[in-house]
C-alpha positions in Angstrom: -14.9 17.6 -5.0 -15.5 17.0 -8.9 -19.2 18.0 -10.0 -19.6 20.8 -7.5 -20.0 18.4 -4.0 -21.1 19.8 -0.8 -18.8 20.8 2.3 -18.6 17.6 4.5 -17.4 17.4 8.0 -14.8 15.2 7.2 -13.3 15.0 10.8 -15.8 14.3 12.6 -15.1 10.4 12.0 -15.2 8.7 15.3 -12.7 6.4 16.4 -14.0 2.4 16.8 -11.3 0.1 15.5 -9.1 -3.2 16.3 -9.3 -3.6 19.9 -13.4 -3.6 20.1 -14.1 -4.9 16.9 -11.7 -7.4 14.7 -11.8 -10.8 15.1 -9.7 -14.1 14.7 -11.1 -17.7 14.2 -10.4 -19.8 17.4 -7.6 -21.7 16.3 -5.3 -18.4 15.3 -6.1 -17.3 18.8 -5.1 -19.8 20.5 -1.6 -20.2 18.6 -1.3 -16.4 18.9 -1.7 -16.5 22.6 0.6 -19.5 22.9 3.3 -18.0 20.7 2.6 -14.4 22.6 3.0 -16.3 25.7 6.1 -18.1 25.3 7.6 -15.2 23.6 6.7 -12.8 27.1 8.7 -16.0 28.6 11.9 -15.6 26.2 12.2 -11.9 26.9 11.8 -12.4 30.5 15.1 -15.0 30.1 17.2 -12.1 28.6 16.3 -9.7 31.8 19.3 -11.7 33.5 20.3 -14.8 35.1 17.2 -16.5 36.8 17.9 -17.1 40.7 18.8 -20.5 41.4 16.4 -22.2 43.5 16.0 -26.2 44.7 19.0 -28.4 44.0 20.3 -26.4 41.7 21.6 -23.3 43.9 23.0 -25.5 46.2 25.0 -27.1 43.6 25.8 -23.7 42.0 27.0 -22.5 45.5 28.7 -25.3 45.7 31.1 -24.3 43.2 33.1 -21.5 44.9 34.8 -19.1 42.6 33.3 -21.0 39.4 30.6 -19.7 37.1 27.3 -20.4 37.9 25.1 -22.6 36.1 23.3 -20.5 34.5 26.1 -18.1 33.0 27.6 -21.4 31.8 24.4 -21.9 30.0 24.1 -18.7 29.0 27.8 -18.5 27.5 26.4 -21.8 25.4 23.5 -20.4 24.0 24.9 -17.0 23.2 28.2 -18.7 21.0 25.8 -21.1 19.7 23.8 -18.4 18.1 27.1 -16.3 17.2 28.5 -19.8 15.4 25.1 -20.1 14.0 26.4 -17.0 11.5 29.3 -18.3 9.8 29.8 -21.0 7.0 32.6 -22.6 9.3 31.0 -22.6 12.5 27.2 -24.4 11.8 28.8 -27.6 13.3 30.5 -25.8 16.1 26.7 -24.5 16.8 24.7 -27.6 16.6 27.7 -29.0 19.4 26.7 -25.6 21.4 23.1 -25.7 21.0 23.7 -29.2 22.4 24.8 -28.4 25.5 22.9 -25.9 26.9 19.8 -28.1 26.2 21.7 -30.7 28.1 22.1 -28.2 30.6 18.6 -26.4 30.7 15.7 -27.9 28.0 12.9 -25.7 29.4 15.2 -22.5 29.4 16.6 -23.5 25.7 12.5 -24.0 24.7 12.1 -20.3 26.1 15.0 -18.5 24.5 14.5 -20.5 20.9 11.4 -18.5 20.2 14.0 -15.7 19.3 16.2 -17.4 17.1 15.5 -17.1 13.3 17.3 -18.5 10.2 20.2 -20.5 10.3 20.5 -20.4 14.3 17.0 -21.4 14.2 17.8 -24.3 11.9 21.3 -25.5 14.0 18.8 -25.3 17.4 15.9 -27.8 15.6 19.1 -29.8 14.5 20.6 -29.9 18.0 17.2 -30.6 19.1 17.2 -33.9 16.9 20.9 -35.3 18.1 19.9 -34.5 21.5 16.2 -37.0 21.0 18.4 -39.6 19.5 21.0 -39.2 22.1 18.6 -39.7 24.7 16.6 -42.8 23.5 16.6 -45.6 25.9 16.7 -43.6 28.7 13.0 -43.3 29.7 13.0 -40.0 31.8 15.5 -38.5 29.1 12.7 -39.4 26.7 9.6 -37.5 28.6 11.8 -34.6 29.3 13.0 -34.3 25.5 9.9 -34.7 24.0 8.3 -31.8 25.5 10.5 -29.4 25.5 11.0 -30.6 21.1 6.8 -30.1 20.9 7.1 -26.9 22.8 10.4 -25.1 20.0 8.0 -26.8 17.3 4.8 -24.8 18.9 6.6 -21.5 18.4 8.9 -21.5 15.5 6.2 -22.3 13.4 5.6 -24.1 10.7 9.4 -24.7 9.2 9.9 -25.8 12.6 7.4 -28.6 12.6 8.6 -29.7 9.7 11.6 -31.1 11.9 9.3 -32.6 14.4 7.6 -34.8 13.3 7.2 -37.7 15.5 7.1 -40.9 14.3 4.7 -43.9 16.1 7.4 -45.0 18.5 8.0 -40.8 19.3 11.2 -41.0 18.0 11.9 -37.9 16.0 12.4 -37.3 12.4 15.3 -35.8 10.9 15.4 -32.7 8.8 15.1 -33.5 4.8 18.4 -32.9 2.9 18.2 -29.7 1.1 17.5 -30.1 -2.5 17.8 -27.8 -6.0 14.4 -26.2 -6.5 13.4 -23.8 -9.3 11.4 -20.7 -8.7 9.9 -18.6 -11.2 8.5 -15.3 -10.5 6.2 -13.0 -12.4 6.0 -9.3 -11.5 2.8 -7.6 -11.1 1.5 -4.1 -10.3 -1.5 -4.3 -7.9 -3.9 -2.6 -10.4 -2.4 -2.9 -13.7 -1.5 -6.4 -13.7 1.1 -8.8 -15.0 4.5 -6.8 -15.6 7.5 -8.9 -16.7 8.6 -12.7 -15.7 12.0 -12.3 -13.8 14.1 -15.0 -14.9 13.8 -18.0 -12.9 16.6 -18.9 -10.2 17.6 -22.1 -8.7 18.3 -22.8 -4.4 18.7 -25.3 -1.9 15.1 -25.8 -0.7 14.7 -24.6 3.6 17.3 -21.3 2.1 16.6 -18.0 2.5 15.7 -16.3 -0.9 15.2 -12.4 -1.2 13.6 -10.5 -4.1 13.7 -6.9 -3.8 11.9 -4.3 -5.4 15.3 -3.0 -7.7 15.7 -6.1 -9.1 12.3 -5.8 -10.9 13.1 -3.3 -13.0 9.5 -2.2 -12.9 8.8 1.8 -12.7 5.8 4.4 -11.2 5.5 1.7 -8.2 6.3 2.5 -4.2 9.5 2.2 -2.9 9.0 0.7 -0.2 5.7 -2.2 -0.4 6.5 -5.7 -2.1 4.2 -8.7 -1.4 4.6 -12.5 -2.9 1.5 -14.8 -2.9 1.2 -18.0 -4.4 0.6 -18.9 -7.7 -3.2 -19.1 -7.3 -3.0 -15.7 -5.7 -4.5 -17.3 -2.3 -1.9 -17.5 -0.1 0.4 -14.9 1.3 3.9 -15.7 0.8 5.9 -12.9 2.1 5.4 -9.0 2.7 7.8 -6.1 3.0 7.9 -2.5 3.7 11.9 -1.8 3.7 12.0 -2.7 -0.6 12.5 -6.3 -0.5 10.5 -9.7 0.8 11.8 -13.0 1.8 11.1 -16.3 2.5 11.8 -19.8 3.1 12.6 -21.7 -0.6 10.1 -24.9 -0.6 11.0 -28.1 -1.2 10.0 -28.7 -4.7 9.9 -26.3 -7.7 7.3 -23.5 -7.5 6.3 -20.5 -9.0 5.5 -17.2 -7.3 4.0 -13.9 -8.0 5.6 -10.6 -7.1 2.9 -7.6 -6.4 3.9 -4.4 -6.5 2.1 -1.2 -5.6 1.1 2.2 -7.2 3.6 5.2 -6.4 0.9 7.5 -4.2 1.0 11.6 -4.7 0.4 14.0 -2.3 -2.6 15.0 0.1 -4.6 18.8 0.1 -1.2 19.8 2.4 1.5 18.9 0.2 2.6 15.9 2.7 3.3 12.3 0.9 0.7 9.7 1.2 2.1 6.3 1.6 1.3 2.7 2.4 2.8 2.8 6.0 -1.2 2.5 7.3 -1.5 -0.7 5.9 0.3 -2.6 8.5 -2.3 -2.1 11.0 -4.8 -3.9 8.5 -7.3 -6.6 9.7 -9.5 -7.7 7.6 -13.2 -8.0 9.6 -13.9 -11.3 10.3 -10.5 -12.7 9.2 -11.8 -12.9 5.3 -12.1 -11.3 2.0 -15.5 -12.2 0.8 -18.5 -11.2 3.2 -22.0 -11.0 3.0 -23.8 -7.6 3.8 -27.7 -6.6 5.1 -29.7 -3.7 5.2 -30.3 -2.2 8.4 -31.3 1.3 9.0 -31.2 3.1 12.4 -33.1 6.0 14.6 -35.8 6.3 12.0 -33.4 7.5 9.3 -33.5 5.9 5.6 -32.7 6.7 2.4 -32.3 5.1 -1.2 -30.6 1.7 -2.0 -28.4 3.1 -5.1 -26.3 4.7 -2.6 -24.9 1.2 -1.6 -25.2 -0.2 -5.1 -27.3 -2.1 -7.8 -28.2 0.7 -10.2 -26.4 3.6 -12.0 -26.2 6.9 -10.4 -25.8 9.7 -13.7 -24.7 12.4 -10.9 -21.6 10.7 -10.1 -21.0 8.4 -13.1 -20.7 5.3 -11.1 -23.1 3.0 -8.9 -22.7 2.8 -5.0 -20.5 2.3 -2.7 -20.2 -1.7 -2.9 -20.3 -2.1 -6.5 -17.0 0.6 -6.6 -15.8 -1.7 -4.1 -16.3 -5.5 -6.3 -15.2 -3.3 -9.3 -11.8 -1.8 -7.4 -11.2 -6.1 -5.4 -11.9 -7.4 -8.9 -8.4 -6.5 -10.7 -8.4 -8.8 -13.8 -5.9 -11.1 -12.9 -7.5 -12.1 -9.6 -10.2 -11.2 -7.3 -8.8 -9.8 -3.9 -12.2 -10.2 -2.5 -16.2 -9.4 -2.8 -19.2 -8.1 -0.6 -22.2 -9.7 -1.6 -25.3 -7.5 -1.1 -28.1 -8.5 0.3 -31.0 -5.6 0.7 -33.2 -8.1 2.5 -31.5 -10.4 4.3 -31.3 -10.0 7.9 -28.2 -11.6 8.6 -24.5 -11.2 7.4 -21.4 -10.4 8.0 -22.5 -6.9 8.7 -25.4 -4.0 8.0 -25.2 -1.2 5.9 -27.8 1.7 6.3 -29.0 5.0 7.4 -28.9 6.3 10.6 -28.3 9.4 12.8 -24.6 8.0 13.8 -24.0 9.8 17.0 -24.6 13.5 14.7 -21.6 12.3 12.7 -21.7 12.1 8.8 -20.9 8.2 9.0 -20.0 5.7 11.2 -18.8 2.3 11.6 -18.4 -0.5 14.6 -17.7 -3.9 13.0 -21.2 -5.3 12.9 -22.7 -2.1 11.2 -21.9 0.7 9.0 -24.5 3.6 8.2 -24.4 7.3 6.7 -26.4 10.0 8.1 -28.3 11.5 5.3 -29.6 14.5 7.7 -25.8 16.0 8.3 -25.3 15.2 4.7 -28.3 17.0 2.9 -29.5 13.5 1.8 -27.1 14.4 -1.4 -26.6 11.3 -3.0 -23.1 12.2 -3.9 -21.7 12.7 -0.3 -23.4 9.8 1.0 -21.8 7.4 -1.8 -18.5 9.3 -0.6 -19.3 8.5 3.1 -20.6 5.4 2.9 -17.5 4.0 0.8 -15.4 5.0 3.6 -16.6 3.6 5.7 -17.5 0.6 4.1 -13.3 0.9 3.7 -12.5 1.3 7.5 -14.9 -1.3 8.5 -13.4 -4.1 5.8 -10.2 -3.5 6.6 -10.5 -2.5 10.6 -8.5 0.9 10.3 -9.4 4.6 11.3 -8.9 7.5 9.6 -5.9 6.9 6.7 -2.6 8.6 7.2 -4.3 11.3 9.6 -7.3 12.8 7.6 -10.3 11.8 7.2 -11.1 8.3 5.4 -13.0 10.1 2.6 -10.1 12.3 1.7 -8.0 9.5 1.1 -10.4 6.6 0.0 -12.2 9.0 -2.7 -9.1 12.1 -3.2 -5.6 10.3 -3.4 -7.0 7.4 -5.8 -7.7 4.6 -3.5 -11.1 4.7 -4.7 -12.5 7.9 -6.7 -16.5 8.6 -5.8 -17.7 9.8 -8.6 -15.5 7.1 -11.4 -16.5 4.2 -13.0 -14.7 1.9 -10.9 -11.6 1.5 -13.1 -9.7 4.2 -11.0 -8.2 2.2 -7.8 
């Protein structure tokens, strides 16, 4: 460690992440647990052909030496999607997708939750013939309706945009595609803006790819692409297999392409990477949070090792300061902890404490150091305390298998003892 740093028990970080500690806001609960829900449903509909029970098997029964109802609806569905894939068969599709809600609207609902892209759009089309077909027809109506709220429910929010109801329930169709521009500038995470790829023109409710060739752009990962909005707010798309996609809008827009920093190589010679970050939550569900100090067990030690002054020994200030100066990247602010020394209240507490004998710890409401294990050195409490400050944020363990500290403060995530220009 640079300036002579103490040996630091490193892997002794306990384990407290996701399951115990993240949370969601009510409302992405609840649609996660009804999209989870009625997804567990769809995959229980591929296990195979549901028994026949009430009117229904005696009818199927009935039919001696004919296909049962439910392989006919199967056999429906299935070419519907298969249809759903070529130029020349979209109409054949929409006529497929027809029928087996004819035949089955709750098991159609179910198995819809699967369907993505242009099967996806030919089922919501289907959908809409099969509301217009049915008006007039009062018990038609009821059934249709729910079974049209329940594909908008899970399909999201390009599926609601075909479902919207008007006053008398009858349902809207789908708005004709139309030529939108996008542009798209190309930034790397910590250097900022890049080049401006030239713009292209689609059909709005397309599929558009960008990939990370295309760009042109050089020293980046091979593999990690995001696109956020133009106000850098809003997450557009994310990939981890060299390209993104997503949905062009329905009027002209412009885009931002963020690319990340090619990573080196840990104390073993293995290649450090950005697979970790798809087990990311950020605590609380937000960027910005509000911090207090709270020591524990009788333990304490000085403030500068969480911020607000200077530290000559390691040519930086603390831990949350090298955090605002690492979120804060010039071209937009990912995020910022607000630190409040004597508050009692916030988002979470920062401190001193014993920490079950480890050198730090973290649990979601609390993060401490424990300055006895560490010597109460300065140095390797800044070092400690920014990783876990980092596990806690971001509600991961230890980052690609070695301690947080090796990889936060060693492989350039964040470097302890810089001046907060090094990300």
């Amino acid at each position: 460690m640079p300036g002579g740093g103490c040996k630091l028990r490193f892997q002794a970080f306990p384990h407290r992440r996701i399951s115990r500690f993240g949370r969601t806001s009510r409302g992405a609960v609840s649609v996660f647990l009804a999209a989870s829900l009625l997804h567990l449903l769809a995959a229980q509909s591929y296990a195979g052909p549901r028994e026949e029970t009430g009117h229904r098997a005696g009818a199927a029964a009935s039919l001696s030496g004919t296909p049962s109802i439910s392989k006919v609806w199967e056999l429906y569905f299935d070419s519907a999607v298969e249809n759903a894939s070529r130029e020349e068969g979209r109409a054949k599709a929409v006529e497929l997708f027809g029928k087996a809600i004819e035949l089955d609207p709750a098991r159609a609902t179910e198995r819809s939750v699967s369907l993505q892209g242009k099967a996806k759009a030919a089922y919501l089309l289907a959908l809409w013939e099969a509301k217009k077909a049915g008006e007039g027809k009062k018990e038609k109506k009821s059934h249709t309706l729910t079974y049209i709220l329940g594909a908008a429910l899970v399909v999201g929010a390009a599926a609601a945009a075909y479902a919207l109801l008007s006053k008398k329930n009858t349902l809207q169709p789908p708005p004709e595609p139309v030529d939108v521009t996008i542009s798209l500038d190309v930034y790397n995470h910590t250097k900022g803006l890049q080049k401006e790829l030239a713009s292209r023109t689609v059909k709005s409710g397309s599929e558009v790819k960008i990939t990370i060739a295309e760009t042109g752009v050089t020293g980046i990962d091979p593999k990690y692409i995001a696109i956020y909005s133009e106000d850098f707010k809003t997450r557009i798309s994310i990939g981890s297999d060299g390209n993104a996609e997503f949905i062009a809008p329905q009027s002209n827009v412009k885009y931002h392409v963020i690319l990340f920093n090619a990573l080196g190589t840990n104390s073993l010679g293995q290649q450090v990477s950005y697979d970790w970050v798809s087990s990311v939550r950020l605590w609380n569900s937000k960027r910005n949070h509000k911090v207090f100090r709270k020591d524990f067990n009788g333990q304490t030690g000085p403030e500068k090792v969480w911020g607000g002054e200077y530290i000559p020994l390691i040519k930086a200030n603390g831990v949350f300061d090298q955090l605002n100066s690492a979120l804060n990247v010039g071209y937009t602010t990912w995020g910022y902890v607000d630190r409040q020394p004597t508050a009692t209240t916030g988002d979470f507490s920062y401190g001193f404490g014993d920490c079950l004998g480890h050198d730090g710890y973290n649990a979601g409401s609390w993060i401490a150091v424990n300055p006895t294990t560490l010597y109460k050195r300065v140095q390797a409490m800044v070092q400690i305390g920014l990783a876990e400050a980092f596990e806690n944020l971001l509600q991961v363990g230890n980052v690609g298998g070695e301690g947080s500290s090796f990889t936060v403060c060693q492989y350039r995530v964040l470097v302890q003892n810089g001046n907060g220009t090094e990300k």
